[in-house]
N, CA, C and O atoms as a Maestro MAE file, in Angstrom:
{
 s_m_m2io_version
 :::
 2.0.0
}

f_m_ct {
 s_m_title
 :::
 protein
 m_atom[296] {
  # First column is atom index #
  i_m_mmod_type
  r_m_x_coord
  r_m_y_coord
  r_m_z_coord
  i_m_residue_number
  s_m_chain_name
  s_m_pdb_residue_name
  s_m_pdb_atom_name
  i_m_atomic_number
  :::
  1 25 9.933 3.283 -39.496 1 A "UNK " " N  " 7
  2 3 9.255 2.661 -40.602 1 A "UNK " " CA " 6
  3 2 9.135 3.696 -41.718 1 A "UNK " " C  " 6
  4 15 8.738 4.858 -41.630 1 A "UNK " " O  " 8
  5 25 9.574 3.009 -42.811 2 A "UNK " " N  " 7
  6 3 8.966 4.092 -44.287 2 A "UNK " " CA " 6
  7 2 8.033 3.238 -45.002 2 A "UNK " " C  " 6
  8 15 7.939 2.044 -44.720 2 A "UNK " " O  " 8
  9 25 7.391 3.744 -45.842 3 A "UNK " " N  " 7
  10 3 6.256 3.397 -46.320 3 A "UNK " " CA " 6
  11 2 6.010 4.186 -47.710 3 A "UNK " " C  " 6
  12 15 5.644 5.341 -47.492 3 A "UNK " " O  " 8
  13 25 6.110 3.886 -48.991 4 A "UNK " " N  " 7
  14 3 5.131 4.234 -49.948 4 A "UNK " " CA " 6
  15 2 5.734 3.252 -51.177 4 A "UNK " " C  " 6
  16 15 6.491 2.283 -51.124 4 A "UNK " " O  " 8
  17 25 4.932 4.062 -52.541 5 A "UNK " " N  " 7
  18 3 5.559 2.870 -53.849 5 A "UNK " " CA " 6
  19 2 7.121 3.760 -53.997 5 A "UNK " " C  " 6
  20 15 7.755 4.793 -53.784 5 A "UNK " " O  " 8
  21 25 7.085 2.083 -54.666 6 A "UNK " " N  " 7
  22 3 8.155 2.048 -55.491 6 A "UNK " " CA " 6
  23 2 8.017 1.432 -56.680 6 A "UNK " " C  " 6
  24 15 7.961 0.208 -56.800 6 A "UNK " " O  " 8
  25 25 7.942 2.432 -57.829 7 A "UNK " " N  " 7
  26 3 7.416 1.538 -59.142 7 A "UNK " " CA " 6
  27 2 6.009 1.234 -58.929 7 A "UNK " " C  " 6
  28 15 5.238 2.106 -58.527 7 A "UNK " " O  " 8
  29 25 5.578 -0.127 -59.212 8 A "UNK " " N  " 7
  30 3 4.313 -0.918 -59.100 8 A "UNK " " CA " 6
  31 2 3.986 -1.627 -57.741 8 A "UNK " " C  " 6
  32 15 3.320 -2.656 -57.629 8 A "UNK " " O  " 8
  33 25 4.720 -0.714 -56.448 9 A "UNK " " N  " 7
  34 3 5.119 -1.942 -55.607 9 A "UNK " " CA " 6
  35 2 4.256 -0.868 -54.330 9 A "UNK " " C  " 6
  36 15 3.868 0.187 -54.833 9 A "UNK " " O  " 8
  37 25 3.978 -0.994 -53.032 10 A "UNK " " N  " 7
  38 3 3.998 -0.487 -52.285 10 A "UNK " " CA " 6
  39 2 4.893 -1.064 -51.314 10 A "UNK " " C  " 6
  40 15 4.808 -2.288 -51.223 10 A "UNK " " O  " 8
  41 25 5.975 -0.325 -50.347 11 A "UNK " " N  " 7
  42 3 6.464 -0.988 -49.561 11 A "UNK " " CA " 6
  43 2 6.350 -0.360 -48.330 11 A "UNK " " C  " 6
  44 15 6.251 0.825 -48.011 11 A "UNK " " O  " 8
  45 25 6.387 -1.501 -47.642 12 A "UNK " " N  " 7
  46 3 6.757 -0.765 -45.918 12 A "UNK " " CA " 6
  47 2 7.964 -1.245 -45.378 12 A "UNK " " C  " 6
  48 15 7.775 -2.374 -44.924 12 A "UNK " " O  " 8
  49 25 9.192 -0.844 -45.227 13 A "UNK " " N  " 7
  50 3 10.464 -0.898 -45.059 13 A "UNK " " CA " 6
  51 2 10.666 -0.777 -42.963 13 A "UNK " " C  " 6
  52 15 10.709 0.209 -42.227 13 A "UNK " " O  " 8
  53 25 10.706 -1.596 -42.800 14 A "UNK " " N  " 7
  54 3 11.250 -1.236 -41.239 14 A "UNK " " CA " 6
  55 2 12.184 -0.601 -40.948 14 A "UNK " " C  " 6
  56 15 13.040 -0.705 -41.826 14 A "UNK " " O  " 8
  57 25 12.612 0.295 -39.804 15 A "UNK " " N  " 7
  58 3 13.621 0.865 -39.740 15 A "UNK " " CA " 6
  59 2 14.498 -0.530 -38.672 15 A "UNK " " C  " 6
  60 15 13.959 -1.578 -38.317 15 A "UNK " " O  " 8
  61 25 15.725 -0.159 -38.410 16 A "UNK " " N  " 7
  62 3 16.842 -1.237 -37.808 16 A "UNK " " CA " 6
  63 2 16.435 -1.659 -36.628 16 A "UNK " " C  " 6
  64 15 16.708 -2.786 -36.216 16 A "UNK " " O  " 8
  65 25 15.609 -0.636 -35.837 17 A "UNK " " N  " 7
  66 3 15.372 -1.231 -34.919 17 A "UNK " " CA " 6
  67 2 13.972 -2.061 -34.558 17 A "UNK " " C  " 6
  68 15 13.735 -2.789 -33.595 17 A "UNK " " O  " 8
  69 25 13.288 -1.753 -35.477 18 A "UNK " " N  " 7
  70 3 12.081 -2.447 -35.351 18 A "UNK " " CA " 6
  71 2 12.039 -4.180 -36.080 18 A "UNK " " C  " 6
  72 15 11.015 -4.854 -35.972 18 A "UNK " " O  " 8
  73 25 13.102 -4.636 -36.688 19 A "UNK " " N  " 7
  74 3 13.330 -5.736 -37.354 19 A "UNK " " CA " 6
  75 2 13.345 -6.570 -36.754 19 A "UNK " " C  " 6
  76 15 12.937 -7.562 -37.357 19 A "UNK " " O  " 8
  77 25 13.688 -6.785 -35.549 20 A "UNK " " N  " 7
  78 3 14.231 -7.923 -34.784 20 A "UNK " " CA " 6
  79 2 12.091 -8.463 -33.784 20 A "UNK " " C  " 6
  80 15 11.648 -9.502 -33.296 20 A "UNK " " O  " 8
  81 25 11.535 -7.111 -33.975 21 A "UNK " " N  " 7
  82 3 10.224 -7.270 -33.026 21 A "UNK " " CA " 6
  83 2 9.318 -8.062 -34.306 21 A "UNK " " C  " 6
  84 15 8.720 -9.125 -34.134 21 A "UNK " " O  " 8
  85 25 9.360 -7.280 -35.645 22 A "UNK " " N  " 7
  86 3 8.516 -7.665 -36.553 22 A "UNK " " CA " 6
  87 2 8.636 -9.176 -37.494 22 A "UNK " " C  " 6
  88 15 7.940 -9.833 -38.267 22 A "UNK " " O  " 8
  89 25 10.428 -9.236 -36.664 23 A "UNK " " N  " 7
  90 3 10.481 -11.074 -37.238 23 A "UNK " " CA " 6
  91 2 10.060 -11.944 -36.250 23 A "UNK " " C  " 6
  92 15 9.634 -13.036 -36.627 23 A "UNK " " O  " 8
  93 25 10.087 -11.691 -35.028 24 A "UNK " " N  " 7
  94 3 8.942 -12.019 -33.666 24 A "UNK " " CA " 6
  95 2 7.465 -12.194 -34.287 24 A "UNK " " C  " 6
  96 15 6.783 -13.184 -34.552 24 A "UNK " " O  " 8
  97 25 7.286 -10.933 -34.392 25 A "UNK " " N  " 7
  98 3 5.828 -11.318 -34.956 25 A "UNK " " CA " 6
  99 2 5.055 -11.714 -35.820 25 A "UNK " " C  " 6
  100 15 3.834 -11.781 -35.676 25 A "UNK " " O  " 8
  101 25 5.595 -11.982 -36.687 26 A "UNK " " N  " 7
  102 3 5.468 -12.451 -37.915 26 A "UNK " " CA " 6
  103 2 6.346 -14.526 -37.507 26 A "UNK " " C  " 6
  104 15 6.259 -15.504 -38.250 26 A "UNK " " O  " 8
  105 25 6.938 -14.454 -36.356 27 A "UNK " " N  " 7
  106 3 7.317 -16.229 -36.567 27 A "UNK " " CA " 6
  107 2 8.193 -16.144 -37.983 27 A "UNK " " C  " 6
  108 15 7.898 -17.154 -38.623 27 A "UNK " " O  " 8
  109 25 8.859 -15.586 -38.496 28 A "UNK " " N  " 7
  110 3 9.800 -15.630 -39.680 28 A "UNK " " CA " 6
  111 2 10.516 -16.660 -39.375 28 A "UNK " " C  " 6
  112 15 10.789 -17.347 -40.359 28 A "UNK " " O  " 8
  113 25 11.064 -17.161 -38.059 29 A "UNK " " N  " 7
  114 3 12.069 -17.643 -37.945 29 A "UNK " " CA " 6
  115 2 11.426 -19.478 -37.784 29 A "UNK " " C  " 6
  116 15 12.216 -20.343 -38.163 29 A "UNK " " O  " 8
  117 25 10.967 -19.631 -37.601 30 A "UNK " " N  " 7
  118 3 9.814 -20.946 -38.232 30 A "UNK " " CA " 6
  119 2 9.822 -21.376 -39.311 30 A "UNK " " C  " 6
  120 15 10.184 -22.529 -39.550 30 A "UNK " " O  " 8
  121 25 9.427 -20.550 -40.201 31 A "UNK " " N  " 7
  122 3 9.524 -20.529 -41.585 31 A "UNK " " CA " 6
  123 2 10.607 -20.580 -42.078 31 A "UNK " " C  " 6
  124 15 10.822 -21.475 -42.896 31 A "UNK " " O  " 8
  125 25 11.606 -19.672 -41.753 32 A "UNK " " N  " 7
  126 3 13.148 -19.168 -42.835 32 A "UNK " " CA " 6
  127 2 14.242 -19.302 -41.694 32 A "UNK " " C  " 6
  128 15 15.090 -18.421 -41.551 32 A "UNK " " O  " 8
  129 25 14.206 -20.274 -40.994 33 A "UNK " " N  " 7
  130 3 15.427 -19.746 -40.234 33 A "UNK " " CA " 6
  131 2 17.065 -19.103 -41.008 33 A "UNK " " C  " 6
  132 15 17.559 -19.272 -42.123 33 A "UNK " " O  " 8
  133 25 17.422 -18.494 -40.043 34 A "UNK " " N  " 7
  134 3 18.649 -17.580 -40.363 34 A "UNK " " CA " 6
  135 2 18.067 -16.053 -41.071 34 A "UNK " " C  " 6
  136 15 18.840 -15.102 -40.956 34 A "UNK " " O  " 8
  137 25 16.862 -15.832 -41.722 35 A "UNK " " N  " 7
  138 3 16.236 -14.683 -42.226 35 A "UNK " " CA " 6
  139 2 15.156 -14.022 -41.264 35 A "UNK " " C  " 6
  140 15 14.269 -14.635 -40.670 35 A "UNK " " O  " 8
  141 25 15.480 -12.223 -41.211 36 A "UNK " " N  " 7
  142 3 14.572 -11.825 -40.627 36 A "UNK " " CA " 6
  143 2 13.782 -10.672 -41.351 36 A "UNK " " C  " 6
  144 15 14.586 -9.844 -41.780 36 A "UNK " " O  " 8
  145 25 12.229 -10.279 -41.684 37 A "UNK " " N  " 7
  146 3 11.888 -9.431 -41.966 37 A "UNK " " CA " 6
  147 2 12.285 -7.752 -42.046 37 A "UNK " " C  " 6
  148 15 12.306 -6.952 -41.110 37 A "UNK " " O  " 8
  149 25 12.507 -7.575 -43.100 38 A "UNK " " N  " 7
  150 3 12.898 -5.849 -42.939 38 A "UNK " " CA " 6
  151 2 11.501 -5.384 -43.497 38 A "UNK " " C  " 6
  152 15 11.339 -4.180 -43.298 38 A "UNK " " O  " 8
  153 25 10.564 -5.924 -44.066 39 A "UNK " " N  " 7
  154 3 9.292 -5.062 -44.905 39 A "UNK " " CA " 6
  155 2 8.302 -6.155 -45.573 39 A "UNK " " C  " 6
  156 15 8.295 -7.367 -45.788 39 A "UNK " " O  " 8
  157 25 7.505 -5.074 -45.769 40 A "UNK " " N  " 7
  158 3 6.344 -5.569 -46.642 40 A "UNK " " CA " 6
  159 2 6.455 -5.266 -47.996 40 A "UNK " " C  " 6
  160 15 6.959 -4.225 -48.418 40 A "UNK " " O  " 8
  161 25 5.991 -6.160 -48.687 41 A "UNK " " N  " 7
  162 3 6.114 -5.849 -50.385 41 A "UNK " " CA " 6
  163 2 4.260 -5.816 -50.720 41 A "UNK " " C  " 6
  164 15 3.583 -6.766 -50.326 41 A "UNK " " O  " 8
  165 25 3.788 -4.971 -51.253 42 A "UNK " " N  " 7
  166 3 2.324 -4.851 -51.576 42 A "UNK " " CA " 6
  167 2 1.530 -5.869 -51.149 42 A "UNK " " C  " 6
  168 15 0.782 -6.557 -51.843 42 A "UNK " " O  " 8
  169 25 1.783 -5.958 -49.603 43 A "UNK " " N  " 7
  170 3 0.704 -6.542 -48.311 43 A "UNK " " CA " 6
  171 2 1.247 -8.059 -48.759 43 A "UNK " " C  " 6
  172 15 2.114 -8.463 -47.985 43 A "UNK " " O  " 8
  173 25 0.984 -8.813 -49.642 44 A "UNK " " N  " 7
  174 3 1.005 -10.173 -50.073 44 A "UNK " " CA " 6
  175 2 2.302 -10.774 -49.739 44 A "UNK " " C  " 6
  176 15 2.393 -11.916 -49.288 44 A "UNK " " O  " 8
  177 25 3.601 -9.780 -50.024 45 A "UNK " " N  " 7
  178 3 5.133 -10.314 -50.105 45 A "UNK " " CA " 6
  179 2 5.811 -9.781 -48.460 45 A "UNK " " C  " 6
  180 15 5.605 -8.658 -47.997 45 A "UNK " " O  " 8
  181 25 6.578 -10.794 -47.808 46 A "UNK " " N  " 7
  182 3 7.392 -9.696 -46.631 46 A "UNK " " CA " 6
  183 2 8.748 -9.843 -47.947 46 A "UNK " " C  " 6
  184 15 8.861 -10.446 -49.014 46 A "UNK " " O  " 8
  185 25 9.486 -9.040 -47.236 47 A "UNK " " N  " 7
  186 3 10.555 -8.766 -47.710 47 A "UNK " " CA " 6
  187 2 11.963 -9.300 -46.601 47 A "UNK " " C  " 6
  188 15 12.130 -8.898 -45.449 47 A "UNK " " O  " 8
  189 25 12.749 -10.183 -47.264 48 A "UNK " " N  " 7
  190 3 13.043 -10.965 -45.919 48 A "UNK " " CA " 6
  191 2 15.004 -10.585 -46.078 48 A "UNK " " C  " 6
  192 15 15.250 -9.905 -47.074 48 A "UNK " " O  " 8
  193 25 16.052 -10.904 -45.356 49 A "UNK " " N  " 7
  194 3 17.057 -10.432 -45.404 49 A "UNK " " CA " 6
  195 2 17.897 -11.618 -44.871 49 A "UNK " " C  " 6
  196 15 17.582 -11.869 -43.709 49 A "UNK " " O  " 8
  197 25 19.037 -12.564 -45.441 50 A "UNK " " N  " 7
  198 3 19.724 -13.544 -44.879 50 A "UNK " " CA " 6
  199 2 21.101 -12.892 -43.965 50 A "UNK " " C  " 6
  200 15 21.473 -11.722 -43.869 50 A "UNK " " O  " 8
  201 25 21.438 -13.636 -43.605 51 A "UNK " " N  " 7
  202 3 22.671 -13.131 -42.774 51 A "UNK " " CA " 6
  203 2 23.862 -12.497 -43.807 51 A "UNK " " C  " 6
  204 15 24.964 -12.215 -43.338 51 A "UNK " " O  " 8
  205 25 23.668 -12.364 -44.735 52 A "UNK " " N  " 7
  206 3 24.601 -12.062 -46.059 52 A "UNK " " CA " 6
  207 2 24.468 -11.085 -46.510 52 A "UNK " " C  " 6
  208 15 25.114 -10.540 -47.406 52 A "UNK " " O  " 8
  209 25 23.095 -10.544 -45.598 53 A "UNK " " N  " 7
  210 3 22.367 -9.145 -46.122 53 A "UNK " " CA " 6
  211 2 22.021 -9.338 -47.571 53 A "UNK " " C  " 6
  212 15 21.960 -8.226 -48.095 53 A "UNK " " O  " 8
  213 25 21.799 -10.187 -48.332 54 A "UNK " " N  " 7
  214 3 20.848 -10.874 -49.282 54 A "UNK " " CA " 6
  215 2 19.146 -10.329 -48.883 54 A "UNK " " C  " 6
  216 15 18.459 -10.569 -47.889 54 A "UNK " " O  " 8
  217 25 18.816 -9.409 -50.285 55 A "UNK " " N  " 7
  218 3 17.317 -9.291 -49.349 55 A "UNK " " CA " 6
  219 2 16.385 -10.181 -50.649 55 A "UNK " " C  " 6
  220 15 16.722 -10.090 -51.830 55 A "UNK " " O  " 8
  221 25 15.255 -10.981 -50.215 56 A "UNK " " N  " 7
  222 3 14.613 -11.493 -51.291 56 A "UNK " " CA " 6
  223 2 12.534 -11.140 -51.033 56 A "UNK " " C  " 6
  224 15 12.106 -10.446 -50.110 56 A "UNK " " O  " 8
  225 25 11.889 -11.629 -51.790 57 A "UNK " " N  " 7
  226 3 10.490 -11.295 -51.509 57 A "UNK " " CA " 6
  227 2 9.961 -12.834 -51.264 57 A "UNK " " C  " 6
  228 15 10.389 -13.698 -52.028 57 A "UNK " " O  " 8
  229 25 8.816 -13.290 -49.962 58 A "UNK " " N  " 7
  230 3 8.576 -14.432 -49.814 58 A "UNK " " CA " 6
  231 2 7.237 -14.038 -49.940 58 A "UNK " " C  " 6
  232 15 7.068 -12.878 -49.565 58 A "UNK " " O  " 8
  233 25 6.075 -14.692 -50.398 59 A "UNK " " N  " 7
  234 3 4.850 -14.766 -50.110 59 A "UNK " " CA " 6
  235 2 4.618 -14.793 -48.578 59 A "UNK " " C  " 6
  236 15 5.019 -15.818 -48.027 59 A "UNK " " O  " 8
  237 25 3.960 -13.714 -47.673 60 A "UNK " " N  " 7
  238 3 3.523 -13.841 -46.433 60 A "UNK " " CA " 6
  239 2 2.506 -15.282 -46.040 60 A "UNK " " C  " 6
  240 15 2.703 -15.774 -44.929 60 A "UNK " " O  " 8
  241 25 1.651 -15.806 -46.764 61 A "UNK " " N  " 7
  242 3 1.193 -16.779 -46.732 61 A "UNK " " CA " 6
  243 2 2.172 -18.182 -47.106 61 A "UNK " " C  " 6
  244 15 2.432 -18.539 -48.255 61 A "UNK " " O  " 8
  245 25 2.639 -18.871 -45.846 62 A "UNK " " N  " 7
  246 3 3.303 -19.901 -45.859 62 A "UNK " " CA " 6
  247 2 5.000 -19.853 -46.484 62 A "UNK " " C  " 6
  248 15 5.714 -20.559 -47.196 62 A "UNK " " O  " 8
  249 25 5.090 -18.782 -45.855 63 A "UNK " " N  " 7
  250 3 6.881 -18.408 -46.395 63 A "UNK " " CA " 6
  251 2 7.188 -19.385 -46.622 63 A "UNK " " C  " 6
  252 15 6.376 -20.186 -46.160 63 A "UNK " " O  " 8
  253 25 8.199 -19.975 -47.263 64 A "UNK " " N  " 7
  254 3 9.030 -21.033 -47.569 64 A "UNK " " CA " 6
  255 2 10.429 -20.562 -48.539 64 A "UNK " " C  " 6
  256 15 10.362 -19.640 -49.351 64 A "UNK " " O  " 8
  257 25 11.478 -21.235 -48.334 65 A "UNK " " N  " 7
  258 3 12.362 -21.264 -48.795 65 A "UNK " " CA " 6
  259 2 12.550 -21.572 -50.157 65 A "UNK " " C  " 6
  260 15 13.518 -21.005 -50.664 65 A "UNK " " O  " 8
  261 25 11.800 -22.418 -50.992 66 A "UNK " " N  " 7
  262 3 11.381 -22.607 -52.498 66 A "UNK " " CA " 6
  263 2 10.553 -21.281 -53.140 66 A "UNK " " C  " 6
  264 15 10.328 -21.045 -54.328 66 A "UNK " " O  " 8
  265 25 10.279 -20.713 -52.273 67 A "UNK " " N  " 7
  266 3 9.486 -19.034 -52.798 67 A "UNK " " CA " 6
  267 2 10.373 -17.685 -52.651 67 A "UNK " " C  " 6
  268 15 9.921 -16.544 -52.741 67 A "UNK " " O  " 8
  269 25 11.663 -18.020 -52.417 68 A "UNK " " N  " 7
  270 3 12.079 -17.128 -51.830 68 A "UNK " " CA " 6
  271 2 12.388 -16.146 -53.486 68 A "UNK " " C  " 6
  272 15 13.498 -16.633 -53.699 68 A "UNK " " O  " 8
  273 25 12.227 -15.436 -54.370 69 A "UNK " " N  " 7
  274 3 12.692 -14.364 -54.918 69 A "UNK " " CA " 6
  275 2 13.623 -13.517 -54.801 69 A "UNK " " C  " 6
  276 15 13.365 -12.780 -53.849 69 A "UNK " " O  " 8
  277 25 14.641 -13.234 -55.327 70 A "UNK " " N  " 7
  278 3 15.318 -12.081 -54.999 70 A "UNK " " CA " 6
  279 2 14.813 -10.742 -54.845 70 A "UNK " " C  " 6
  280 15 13.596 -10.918 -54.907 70 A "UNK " " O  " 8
  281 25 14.993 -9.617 -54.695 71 A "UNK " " N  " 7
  282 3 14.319 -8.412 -54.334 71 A "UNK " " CA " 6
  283 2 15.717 -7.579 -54.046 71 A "UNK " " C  " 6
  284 15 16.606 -8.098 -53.370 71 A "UNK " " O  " 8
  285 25 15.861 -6.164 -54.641 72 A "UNK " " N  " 7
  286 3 16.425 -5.201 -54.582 72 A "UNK " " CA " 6
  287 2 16.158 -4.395 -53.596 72 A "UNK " " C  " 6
  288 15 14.944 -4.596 -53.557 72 A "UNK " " O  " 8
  289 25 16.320 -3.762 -52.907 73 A "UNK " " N  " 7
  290 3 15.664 -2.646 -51.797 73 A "UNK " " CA " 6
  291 2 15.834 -0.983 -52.866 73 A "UNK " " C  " 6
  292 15 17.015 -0.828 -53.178 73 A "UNK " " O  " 8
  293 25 15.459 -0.521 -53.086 74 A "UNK " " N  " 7
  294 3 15.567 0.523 -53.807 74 A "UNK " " CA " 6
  295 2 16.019 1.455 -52.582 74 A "UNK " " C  " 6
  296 15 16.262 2.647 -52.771 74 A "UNK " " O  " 8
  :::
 }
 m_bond[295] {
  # First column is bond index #
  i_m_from
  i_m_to
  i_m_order
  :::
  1 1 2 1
  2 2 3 1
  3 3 4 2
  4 3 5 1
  5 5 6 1
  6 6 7 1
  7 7 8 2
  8 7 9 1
  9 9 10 1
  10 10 11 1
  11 11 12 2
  12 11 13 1
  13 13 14 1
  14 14 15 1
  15 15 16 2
  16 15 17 1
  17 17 18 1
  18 18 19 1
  19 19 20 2
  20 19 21 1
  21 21 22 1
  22 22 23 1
  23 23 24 2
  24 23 25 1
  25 25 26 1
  26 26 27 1
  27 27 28 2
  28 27 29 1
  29 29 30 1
  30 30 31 1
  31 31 32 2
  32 31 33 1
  33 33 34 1
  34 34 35 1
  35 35 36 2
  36 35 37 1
  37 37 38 1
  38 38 39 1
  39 39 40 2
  40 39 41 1
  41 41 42 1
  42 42 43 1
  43 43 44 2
  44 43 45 1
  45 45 46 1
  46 46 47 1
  47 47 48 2
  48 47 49 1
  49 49 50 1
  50 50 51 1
  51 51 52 2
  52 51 53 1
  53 53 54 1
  54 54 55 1
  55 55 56 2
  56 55 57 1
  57 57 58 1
  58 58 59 1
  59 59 60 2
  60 59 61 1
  61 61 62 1
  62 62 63 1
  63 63 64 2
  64 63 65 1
  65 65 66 1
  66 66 67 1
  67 67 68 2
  68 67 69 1
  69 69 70 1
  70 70 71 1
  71 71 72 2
  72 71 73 1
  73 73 74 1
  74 74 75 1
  75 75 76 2
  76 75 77 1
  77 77 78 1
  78 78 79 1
  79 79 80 2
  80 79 81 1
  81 81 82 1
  82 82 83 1
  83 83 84 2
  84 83 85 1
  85 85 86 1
  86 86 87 1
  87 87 88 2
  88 87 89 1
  89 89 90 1
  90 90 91 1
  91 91 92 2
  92 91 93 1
  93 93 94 1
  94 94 95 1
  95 95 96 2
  96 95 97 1
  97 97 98 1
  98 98 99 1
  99 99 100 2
  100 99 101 1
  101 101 102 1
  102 102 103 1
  103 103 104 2
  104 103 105 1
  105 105 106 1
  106 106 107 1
  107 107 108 2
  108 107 109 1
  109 109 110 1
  110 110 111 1
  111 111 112 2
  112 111 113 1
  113 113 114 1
  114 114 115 1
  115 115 116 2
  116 115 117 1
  117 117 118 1
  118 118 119 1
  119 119 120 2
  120 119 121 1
  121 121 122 1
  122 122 123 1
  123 123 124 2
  124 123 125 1
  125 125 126 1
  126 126 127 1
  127 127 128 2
  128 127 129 1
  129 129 130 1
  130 130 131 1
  131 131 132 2
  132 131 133 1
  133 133 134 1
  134 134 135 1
  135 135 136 2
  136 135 137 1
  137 137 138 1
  138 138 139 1
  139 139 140 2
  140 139 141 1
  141 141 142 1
  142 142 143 1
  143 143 144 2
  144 143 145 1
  145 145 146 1
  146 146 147 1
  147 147 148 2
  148 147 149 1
  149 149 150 1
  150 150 151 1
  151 151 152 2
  152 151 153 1
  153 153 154 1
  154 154 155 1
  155 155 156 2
  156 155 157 1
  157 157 158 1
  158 158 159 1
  159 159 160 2
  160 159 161 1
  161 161 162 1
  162 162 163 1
  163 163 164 2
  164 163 165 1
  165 165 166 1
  166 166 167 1
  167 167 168 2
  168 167 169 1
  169 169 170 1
  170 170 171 1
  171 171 172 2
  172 171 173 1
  173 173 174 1
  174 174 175 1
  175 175 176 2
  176 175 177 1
  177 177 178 1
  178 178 179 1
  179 179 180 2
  180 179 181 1
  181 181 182 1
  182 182 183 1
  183 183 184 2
  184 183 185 1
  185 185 186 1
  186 186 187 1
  187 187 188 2
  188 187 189 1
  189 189 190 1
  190 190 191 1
  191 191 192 2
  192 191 193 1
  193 193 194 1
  194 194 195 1
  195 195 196 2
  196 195 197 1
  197 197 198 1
  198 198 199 1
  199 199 200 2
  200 199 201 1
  201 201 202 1
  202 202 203 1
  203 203 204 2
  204 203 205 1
  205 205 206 1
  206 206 207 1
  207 207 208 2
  208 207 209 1
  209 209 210 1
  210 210 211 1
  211 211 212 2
  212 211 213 1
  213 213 214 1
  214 214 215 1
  215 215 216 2
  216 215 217 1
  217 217 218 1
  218 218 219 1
  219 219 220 2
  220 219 221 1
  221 221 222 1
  222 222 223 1
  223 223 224 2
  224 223 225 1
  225 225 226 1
  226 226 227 1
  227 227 228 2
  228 227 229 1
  229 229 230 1
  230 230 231 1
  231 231 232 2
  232 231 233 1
  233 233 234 1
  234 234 235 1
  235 235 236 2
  236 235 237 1
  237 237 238 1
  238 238 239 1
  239 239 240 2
  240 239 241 1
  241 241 242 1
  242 242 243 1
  243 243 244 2
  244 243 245 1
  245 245 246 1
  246 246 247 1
  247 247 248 2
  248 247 249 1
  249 249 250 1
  250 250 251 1
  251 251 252 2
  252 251 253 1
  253 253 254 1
  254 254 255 1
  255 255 256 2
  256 255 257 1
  257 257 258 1
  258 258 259 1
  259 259 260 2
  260 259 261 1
  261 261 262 1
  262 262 263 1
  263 263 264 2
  264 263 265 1
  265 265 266 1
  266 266 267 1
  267 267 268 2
  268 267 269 1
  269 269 270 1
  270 270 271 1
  271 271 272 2
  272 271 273 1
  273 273 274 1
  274 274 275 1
  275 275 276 2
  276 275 277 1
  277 277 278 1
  278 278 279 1
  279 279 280 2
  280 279 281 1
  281 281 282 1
  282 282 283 1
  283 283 284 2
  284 283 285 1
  285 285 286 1
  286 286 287 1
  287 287 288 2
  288 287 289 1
  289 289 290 1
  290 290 291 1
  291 291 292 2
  292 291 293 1
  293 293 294 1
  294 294 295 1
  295 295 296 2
  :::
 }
}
């Protein structure tokens, strides 16, 4: 796991192997199927990743696919 800002942002970035436990726990796959969590975007946003390696920002409260944002990984 890494962790600090970026810009205006705080992030917590999972490392490769912890992705597959934290989209477990988080139920991502309920919400977004085919996307799994790589991070947190300033507590409010996960940071989610499609099979395309597409990464976007979802509101943690009630992910949905109409919220999905794009998002850069710096």
């Amino acid at each position: 796991m890494t962790e600090g800002w970026f810009k205006d942002d705080y992030l917590i970035l999972f490392a490769e192997p912890e992705i597959a436990a934290a989209s477990d726990r988080y139920a991502i796959s309920e919400w977004l199927p085919g996307y799994e969590v790589v991070g947190l975007r300033s507590w409010d946003d996960f940071i989610v990743r499609n099979s395309s390696s597409q990464t976007y920002s979802v509101p943690t409260v009630a992910p949905e696919r109409r919220h999905l944002l794009s998002f850069a990984l710096p």
